[in-house]
MIBAMI-156988 format. One record per atom (N, C-alpha, C, O): residue in one letter; x, y, z. Coordinates in steps of 0.1 Angstrom, whole numbers, padded with zeros to 4 digits, always signed. Each point is the difference from the previous one (the first is absolute). Layout:
N
AXYZ/...
//
This chain:
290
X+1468+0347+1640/X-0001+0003+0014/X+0013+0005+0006/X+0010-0008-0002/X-0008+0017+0008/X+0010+0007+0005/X+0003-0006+0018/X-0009-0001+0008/X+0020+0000-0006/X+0006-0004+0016/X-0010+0012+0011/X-0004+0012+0000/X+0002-0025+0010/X-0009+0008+0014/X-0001-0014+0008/X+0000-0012-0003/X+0000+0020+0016/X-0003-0007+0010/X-0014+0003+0008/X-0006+0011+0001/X+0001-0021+0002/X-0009+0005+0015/X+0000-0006+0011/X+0008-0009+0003/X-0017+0015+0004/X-0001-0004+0017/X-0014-0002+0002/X-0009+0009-0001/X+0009-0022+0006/X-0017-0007+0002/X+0000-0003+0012/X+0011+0000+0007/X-0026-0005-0001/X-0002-0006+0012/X-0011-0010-0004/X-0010+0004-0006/X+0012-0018+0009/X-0014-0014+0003/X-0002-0003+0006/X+0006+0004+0011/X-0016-0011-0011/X-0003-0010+0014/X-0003+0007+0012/X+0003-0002+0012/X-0012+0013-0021/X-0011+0012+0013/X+0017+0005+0007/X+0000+0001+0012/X+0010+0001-0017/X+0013+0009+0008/X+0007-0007+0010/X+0004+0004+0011/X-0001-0019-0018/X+0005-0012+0004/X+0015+0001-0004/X+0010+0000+0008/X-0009+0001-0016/X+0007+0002-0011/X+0007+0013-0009/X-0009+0006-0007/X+0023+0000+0006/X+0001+0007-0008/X+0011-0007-0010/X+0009-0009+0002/X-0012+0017-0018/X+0005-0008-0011/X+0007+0013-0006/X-0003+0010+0005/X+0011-0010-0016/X+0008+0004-0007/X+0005-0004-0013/X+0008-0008+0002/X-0011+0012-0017/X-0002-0003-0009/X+0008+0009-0012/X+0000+0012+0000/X+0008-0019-0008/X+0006+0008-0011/X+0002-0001-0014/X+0005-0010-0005/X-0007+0016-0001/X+0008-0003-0014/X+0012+0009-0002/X+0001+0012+0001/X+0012-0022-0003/X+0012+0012+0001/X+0006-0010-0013/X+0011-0006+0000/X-0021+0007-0010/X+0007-0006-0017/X+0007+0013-0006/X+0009-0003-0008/X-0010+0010+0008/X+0008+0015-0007/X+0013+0000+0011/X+0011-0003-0004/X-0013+0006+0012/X+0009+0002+0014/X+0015-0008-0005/X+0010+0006-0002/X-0013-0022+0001/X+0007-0009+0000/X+0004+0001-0007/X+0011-0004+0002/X-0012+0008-0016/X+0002-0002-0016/X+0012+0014+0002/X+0011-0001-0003/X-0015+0011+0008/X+0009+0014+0004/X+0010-0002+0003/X+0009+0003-0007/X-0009-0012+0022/X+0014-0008+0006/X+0009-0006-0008/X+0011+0005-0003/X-0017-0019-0004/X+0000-0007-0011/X+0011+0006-0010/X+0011-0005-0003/X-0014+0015-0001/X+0008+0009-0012/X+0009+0011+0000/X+0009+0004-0008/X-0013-0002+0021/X+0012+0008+0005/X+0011-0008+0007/X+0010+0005-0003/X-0009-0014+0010/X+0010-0011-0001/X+0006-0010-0007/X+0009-0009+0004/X-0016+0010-0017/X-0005-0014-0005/X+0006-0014+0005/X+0008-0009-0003/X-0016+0011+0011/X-0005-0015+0006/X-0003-0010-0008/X-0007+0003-0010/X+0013-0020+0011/X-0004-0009-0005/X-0013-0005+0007/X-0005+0005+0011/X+0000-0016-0018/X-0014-0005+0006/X-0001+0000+0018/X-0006+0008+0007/X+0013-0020-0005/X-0001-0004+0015/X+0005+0015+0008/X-0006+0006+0009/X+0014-0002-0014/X+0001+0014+0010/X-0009+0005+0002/X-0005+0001+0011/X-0003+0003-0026/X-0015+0010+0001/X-0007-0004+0010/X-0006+0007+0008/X+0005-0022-0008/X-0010-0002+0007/X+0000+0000+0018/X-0008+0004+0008/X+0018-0010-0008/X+0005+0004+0016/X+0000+0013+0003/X-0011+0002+0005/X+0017+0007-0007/X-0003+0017+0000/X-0010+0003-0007/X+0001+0012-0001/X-0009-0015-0003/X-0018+0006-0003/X-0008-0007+0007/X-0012+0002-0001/X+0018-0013+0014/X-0012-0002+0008/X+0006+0006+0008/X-0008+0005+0007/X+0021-0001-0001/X+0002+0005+0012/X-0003+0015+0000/X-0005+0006+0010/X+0008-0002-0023/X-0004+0019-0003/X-0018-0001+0004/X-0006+0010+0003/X+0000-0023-0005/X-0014+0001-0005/X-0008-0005+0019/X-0011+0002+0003/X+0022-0009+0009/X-0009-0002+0007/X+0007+0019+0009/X-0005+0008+0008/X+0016-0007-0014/X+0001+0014+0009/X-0008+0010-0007/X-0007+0004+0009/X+0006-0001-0015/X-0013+0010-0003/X-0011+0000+0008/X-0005+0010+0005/X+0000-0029-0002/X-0012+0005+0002/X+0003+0007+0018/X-0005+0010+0004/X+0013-0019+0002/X+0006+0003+0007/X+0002+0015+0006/X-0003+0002+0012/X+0007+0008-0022/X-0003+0012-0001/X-0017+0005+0000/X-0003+0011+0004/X-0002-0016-0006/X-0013+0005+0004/X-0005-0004+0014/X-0012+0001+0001/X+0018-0006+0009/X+0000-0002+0016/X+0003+0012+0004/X-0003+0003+0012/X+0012+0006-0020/X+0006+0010+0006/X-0011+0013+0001/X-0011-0002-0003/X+0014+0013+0006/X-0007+0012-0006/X+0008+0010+0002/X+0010-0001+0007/X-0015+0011-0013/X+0009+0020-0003/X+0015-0006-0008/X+0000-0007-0010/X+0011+0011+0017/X+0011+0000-0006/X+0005-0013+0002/X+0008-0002-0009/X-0010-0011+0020/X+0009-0012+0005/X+0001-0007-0014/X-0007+0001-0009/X+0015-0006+0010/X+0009-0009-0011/X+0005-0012+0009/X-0003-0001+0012/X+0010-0011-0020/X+0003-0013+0002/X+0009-0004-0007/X-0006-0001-0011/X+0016-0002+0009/X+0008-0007-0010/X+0003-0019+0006/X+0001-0004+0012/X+0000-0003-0022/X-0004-0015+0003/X+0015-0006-0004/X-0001-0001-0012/X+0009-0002+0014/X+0012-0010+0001/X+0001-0015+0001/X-0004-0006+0010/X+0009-0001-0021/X-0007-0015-0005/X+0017-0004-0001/X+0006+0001-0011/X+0000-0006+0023/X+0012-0009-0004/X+0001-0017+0004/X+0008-0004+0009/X-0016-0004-0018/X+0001-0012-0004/X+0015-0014+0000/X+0001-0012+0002/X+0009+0024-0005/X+0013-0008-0003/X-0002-0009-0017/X+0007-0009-0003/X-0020+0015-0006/X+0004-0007-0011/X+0008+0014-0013/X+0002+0012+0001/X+0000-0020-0010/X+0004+0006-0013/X-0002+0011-0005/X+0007+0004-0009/X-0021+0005+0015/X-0003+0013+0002/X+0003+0009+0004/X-0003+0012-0002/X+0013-0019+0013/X+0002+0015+0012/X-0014+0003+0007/X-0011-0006+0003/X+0016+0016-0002/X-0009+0008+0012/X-0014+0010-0006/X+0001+0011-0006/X-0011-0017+0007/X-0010+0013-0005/X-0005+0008+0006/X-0006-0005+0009/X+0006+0017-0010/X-0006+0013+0008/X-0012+0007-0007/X+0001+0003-0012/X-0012-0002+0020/X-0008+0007-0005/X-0006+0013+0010/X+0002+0000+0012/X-0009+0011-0018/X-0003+0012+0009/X-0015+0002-0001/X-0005-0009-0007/X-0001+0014+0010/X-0013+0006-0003/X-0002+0012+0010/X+0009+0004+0008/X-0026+0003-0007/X-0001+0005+0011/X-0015+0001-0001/X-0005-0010-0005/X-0006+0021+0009/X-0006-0004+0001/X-0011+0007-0010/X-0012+0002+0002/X+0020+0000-0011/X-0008+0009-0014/X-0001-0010-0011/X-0005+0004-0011/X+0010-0016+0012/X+0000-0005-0010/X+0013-0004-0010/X+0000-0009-0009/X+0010+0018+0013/X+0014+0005-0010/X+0009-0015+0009/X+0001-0004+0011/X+0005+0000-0022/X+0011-0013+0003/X+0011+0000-0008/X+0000+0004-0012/X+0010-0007+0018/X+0010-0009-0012/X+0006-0014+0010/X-0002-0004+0011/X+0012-0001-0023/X+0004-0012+0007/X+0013-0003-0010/X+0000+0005-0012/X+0011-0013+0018/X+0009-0007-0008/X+0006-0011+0003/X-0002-0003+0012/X+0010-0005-0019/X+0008-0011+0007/X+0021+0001-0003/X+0008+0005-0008/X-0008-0009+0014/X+0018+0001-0005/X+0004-0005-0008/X+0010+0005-0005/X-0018-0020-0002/X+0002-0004-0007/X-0008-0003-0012/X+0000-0012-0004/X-0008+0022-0006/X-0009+0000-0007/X+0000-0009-0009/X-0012-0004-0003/X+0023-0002-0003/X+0003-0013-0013/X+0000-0014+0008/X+0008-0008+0003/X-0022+0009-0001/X+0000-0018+0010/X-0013-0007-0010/X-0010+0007-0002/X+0010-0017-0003/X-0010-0007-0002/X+0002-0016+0000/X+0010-0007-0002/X-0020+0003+0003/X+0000-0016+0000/X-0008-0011-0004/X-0009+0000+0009/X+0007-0010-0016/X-0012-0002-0005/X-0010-0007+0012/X+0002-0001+0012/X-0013-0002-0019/X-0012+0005+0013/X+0003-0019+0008/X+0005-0010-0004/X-0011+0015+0017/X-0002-0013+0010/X-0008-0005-0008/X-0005+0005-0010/X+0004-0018+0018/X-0007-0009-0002/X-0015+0004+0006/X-0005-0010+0003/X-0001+0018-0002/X-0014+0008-0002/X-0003+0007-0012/X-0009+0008-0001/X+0018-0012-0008/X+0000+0016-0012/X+0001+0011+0004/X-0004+0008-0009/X+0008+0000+0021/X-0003+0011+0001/X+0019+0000+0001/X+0008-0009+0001/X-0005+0026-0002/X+0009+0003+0005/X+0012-0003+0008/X-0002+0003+0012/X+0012-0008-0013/X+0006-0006+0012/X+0007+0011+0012/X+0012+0002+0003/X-0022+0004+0001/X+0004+0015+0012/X+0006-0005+0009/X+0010+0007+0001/X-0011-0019+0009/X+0007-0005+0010/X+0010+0003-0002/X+0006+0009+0006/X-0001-0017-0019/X+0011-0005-0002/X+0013+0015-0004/X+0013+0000-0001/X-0020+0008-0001/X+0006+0016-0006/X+0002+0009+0012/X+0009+0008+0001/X-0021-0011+0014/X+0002+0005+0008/X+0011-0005+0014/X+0006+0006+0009/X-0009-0021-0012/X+0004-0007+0011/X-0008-0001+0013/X-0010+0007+0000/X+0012-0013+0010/X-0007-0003+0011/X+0012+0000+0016/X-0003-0006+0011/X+0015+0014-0015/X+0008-0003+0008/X+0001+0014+0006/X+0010+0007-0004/X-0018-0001+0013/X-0002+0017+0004/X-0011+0006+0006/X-0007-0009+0004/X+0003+0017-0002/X-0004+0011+0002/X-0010+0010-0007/X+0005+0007-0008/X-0020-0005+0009/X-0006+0010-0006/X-0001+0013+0010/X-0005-0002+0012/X+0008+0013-0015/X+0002+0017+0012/X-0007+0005-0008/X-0001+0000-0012/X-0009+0008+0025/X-0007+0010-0007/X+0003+0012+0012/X+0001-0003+0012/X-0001+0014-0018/X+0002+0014+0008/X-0008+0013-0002/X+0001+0008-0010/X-0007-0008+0017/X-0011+0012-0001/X+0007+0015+0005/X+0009-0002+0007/X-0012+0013-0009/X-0004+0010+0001/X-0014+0007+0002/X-0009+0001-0008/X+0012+0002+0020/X-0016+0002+0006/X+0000+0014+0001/X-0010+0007+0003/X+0025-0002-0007/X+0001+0013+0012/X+0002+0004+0009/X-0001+0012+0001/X+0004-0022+0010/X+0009-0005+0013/X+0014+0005-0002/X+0007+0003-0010/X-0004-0003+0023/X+0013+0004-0002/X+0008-0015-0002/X+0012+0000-0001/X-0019-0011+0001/X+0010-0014+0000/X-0012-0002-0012/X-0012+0003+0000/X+0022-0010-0012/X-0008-0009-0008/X-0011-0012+0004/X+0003-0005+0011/X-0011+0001-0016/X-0004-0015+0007/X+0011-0011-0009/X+0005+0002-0011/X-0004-0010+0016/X+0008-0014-0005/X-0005-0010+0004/X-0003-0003+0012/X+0001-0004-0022/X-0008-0016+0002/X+0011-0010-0010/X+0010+0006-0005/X-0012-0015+0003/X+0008-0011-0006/X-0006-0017+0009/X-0003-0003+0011/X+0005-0004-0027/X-0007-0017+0004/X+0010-0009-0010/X+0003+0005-0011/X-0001-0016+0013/X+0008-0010-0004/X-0009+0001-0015/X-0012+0001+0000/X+0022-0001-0014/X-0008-0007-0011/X-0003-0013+0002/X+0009-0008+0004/X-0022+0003-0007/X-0005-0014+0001/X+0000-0007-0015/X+0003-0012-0002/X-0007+0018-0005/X-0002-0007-0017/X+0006+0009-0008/X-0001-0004-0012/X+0007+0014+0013/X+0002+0007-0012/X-0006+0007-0011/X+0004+0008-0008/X-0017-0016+0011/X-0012+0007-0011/X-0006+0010+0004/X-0010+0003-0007/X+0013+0003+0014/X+0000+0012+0002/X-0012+0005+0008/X+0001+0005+0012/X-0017-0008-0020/X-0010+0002+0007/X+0002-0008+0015/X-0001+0006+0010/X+0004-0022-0013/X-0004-0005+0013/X+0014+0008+0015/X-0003-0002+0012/X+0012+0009-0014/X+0013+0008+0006/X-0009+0009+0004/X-0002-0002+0012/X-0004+0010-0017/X-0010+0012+0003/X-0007-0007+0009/X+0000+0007+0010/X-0006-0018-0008/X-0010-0002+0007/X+0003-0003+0014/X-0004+0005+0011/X+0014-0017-0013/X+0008-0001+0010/X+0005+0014+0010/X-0003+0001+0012/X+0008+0007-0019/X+0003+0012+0006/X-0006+0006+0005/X+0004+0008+0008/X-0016-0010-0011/X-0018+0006+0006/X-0003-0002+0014/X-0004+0006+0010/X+0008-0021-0014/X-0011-0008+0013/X+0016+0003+0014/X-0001+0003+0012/X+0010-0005-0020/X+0014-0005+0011/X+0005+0016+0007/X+0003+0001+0012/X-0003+0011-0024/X+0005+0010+0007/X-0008+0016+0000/X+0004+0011+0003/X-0020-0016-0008/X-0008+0010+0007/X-0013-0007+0007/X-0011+0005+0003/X+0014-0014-0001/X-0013-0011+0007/X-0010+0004-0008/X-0011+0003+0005/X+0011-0003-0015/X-0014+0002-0007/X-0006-0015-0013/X+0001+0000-0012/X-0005-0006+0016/X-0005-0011-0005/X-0007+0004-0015/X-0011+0004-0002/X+0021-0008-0010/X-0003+0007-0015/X+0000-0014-0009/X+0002-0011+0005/X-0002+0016-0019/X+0003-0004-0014/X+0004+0003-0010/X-0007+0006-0009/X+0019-0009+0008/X+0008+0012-0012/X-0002-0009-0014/X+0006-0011-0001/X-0014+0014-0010/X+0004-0001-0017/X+0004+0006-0008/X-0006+0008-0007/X+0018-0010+0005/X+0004+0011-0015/X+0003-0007-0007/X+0001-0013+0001/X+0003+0019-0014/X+0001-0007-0014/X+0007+0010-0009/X+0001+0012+0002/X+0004-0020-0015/X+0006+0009-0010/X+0001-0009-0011/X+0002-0012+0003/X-0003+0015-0014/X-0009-0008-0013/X+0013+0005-0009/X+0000+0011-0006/X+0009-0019+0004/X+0009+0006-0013/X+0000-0003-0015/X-0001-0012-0003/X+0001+0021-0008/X-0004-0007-0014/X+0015-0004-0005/X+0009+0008+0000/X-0007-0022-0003/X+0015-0011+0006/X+0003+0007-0015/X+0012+0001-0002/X-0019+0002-0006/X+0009+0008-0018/X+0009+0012+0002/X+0012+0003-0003/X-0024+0004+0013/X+0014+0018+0002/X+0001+0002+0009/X+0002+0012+0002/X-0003-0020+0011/X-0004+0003+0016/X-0009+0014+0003/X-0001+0007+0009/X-0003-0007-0015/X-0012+0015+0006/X-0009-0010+0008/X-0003-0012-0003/X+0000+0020+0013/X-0009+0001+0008/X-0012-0006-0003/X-0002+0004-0012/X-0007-0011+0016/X-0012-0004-0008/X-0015+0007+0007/X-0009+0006-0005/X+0013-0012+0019/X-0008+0003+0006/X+0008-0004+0018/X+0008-0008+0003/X-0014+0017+0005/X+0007+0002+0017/X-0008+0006+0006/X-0003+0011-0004/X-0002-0017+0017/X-0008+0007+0009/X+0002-0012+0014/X+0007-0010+0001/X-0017+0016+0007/X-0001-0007+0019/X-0009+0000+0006/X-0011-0001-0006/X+0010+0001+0015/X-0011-0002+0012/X+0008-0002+0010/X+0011-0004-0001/X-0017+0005+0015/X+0004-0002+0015/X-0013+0001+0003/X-0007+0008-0005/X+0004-0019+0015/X-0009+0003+0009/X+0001-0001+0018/X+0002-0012+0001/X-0002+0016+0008/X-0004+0000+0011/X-0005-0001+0008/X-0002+0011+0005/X-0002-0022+0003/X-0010+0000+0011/X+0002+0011+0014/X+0009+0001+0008/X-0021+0006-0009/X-0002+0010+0013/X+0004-0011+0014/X+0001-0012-0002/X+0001+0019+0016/X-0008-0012+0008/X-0014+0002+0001/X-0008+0008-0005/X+0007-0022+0014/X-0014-0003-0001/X-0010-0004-0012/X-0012+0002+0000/X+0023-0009-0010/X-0006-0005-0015/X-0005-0013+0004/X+0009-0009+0000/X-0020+0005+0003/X-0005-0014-0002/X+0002-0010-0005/X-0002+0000-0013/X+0005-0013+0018/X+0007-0012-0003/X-0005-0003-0015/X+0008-0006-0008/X-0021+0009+0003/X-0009-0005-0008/X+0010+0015-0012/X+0004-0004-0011/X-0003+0014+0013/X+0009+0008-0010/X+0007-0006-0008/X-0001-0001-0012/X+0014-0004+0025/X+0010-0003-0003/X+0000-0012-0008/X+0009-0004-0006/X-0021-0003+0007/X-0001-0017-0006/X-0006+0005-0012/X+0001-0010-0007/X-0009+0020+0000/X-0004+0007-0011/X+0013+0002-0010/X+0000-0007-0010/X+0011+0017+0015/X+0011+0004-0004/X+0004-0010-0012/X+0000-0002-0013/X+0005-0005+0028/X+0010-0013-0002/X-0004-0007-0016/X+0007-0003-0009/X-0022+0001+0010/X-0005-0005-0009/X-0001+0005-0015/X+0002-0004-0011/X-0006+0013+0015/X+0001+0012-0014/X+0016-0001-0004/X+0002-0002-0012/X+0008+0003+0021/X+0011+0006-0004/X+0005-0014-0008/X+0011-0001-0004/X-0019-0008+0004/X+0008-0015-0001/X-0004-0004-0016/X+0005-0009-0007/X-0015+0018+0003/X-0005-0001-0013/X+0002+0013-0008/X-0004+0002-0012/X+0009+0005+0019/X-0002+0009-0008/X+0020+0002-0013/X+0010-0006+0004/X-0011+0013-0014/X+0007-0007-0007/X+0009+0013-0001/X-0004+0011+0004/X+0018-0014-0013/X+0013+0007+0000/X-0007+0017-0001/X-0008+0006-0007/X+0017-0003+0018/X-0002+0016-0001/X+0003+0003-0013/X-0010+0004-0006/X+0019-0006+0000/X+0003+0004-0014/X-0007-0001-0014/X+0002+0007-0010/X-0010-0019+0014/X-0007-0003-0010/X-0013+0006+0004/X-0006+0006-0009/X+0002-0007+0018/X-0008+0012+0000/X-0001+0014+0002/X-0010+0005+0004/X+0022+0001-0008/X+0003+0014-0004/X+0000+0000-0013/X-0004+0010-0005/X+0008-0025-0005/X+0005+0007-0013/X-0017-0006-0005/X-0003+0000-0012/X-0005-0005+0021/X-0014-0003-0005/X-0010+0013-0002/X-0011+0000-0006/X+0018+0008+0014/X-0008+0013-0001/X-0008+0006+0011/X-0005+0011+0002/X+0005-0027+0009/X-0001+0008+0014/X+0004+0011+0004/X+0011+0004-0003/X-0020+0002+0011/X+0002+0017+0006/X+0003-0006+0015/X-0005-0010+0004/X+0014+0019+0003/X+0000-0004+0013/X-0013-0002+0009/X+0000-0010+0006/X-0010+0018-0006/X-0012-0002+0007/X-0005-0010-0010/X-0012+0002+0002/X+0013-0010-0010/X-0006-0013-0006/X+0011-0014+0012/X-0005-0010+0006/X+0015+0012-0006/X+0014-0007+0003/X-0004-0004+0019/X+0003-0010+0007/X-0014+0025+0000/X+0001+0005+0009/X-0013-0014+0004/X+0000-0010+0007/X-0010+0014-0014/X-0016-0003+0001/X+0000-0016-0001/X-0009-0006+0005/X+0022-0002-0013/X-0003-0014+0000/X+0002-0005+0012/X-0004-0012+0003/X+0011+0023+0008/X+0002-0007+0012/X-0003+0002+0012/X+0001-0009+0008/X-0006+0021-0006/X-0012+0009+0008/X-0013-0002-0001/X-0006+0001-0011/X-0001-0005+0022/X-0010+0004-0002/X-0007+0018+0004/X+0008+0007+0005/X-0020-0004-0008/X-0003+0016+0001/X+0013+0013-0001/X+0003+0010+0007/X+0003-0017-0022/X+0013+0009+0005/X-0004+0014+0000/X-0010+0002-0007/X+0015+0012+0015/X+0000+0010-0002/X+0011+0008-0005/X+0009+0000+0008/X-0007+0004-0016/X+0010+0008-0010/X+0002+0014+0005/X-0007+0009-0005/X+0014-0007+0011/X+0005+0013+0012/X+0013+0011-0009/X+0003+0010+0006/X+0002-0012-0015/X+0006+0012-0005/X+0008-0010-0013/X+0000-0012+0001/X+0007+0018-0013/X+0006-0003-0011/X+0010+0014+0002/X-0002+0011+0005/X+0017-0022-0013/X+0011+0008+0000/X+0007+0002-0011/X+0012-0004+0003/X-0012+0006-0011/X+0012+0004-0017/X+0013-0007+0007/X+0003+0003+0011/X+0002-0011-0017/X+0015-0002+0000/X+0007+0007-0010/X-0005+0004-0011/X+0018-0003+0015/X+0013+0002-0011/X+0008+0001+0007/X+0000+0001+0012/X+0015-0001-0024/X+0015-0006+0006/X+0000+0018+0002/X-0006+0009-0006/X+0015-0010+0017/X+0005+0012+0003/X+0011-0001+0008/X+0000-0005+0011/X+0015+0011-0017/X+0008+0001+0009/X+0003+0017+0006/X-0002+0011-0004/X+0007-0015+0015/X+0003+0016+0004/X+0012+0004-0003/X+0003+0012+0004/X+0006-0018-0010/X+0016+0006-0005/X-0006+0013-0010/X-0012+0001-0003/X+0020+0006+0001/X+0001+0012-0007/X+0013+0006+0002/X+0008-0001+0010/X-0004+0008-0023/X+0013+0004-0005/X+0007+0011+0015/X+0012+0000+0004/X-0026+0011+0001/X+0000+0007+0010/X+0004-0007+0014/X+0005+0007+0009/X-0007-0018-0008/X+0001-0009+0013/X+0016-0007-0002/X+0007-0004+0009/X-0004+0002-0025/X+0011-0006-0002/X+0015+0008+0002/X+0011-0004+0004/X-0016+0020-0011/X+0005+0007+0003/X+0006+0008+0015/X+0008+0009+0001/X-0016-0014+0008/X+0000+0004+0014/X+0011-0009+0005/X+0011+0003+0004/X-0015-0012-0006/X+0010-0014+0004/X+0014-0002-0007/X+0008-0006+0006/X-0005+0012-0018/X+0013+0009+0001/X+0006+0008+0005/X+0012+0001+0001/X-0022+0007+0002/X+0011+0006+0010/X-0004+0005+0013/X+0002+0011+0006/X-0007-0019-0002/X+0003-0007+0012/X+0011-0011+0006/X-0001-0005+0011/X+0013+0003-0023/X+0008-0005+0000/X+0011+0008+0003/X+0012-0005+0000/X-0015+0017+0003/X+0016+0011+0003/X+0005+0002-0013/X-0005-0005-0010/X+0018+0013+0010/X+0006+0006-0006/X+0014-0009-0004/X+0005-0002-0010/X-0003-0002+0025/X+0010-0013-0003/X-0001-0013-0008/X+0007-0004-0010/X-0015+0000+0014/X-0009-0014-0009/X-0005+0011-0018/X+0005-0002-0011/X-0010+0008+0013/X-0002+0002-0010/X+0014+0006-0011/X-0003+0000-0012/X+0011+0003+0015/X+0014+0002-0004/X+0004-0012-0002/X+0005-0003-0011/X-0006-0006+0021/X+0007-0015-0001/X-0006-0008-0019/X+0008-0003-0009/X-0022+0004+0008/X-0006+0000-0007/X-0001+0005-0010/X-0002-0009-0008/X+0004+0022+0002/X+0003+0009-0011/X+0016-0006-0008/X+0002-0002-0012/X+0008-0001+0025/X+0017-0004-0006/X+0001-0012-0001/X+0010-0003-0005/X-0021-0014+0009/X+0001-0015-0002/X-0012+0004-0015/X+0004-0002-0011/X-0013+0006+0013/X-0006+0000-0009/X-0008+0006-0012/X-0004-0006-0010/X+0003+0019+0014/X+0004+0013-0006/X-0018-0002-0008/X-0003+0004-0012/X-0003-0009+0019/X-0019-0002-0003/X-0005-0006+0011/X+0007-0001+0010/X-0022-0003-0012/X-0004-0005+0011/X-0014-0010-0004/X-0006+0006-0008/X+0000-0016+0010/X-0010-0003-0005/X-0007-0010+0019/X+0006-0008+0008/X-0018+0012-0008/X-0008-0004+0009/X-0013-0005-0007/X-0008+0004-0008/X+0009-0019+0017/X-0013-0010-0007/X-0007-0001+0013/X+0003-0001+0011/X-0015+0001-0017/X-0012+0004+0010/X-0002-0019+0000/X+0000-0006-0011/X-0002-0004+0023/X-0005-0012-0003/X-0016-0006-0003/X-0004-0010-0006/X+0000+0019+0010/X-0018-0005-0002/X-0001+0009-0015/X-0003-0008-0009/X+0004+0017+0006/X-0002+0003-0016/X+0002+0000-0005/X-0005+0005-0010/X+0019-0011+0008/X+0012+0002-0011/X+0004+0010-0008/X+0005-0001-0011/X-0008+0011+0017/X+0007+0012-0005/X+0011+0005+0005/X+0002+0002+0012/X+0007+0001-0024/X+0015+0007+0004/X-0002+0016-0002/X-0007+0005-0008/X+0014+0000+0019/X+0002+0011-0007/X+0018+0004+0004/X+0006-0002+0011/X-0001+0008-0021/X+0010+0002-0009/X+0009+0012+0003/X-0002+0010-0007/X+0010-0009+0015/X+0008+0017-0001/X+0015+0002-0006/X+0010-0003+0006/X-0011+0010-0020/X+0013+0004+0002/X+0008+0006+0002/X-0004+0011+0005/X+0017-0014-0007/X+0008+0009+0006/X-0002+0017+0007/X+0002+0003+0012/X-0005+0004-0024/X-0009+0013+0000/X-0006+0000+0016/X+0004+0006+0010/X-0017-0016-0014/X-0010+0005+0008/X+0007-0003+0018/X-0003+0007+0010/X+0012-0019-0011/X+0006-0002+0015/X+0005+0013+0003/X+0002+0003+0012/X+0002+0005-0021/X+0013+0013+0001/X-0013+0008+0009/X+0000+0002+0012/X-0011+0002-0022/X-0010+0010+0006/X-0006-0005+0014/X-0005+0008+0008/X+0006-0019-0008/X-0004-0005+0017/X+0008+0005+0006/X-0004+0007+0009/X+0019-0009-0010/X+0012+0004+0010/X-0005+0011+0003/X-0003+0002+0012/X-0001+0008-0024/X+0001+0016+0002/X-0011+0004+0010/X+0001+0009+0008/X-0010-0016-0008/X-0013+0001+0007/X+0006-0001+0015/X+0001+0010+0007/X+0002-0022-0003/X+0006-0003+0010/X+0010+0010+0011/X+0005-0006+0010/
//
């Protein structure tokens, strides 16, 4: 089964829901950073609630998600928009720890609880939107949710998850859900939810069970309707052409400064980890351009 999202409606349009599998996605991140366990997992649920996140959006708007906890991780950033295409990183990818006392992961403890979750839209406005909500747990799903209810008044449920195989850290299995109450959702809804959500079991483990998101979607909806599916994949927008712009757009001076301290040049992209590389030569042919 290949990464996708959708967008549903329950509870006769009580309710809208949001569903993922982003197990490729994460494994992508994963290896291109190589990430230890507890990283992956912190950054494959935050890459995995901003995705869905990205599908709130439509045409070109985009989102990038900012996760600074104060723990051993640094800072994680994630992007999406509203096609499906994401990346994400952390500052500190070599974090692991053995698991809490739940067996699961110890994410709190990698993310910290001393901060801040920002999120920043692009709508296409001439002003970005900006939201931001105190981290409450660190685990990341319940941060999202919080941030729901606190800085879009919208009364939700954030689950994510990330399944690591503890022999070679690959990816196992990673996916989510959000759900939403419209107004005017009925007391009797929200006391449904509650209940479903209270039985219902590790996002992760039911990704690496073989659940499909509309299976993930249906345990907790009733009459769900299935309103559109999205392909995911990692996508960054750096390119050698965009990198190369950004040289020289540094002037003639700076880039002189630059040719005689260091006589090359190398530029790391943070969300894909790609370098790219100029030597000497090619700084020379930029000058000439210039």
């Amino acid at each position: 089964m290949s990464d996708y999202l959708i967008r549903a409606t329950g509870f006769d349009g009580h309710v809208r829901a949001f569903a993922a599998r982003t197990t490729d996605i994460v494994e992508e991140m994963r290896r291109r950073h190589d990430m230890w366990n507890t990283a992956t997992a912190a950054a494959g649920r935050t890459l995995t609630a901003t995705l869905m996140m990205g599908a709130m959006l439509k045409g070109n708007e985009s989102l990038s998600v900012k996760i600074k906890g104060g723990g051993p991780i640094g800072q994680i950033v994630a992007e999406a928009n509203a096609h499906g295409e994401g990346v994400a990183y952390v500052t500190n990818p070599h974090v692991h720890f053995e698991l809490n006392d739940k067996g699961k992961l110890d994410v709190t403890r990698a993310v910290g609880t001393d901060g801040f979750l920002y999120v920043t839209k692009d709508l296409g406005l001439k002003e970005p939107y900006q939201g931001s909500s105190p981290i409450v747990s660190g685990e990341i799903g319940e941060d999202f949710t919080y941030y729901f209810v606190t800085s879009e008044q919208t009364p939700s449920a954030v689950g994510v998850g990330v399944l690591v195989n503890p022999a070679d850290r690959s990816v196992l299995a990673a996916g989510g859900f959000i759900l939403q109450l419209l107004p005017g959702a009925p007391d009797e809804v929200v006391e449904k939810i509650e209940e479903r959500l209270s039985k219902l079991p590790q996002v992760s483990r039911m990704i690496g069970e073989g659940l499909s998101p509309e299976e993930i979607v249906g345990k907790v909806l009733d009459n769900p309707k299935y309103l559109s599916r999205t392909d995911i994949q990692f996508h960054c927008t750096c390119s050698e052409q965009k990198v190369t712009r950004a040289l020289i757009s540094l002037g003639r001076e700076e880039m002189q400064s630059l040719l005689e301290e260091q006589g090359e040049a190398e530029v790391h992209c943070h969300f894909c980890n790609e370098r790219y590389h100029y030597e000497k030569s090619a700084l020379e042919d930029l000058m000439k351009e210039m």
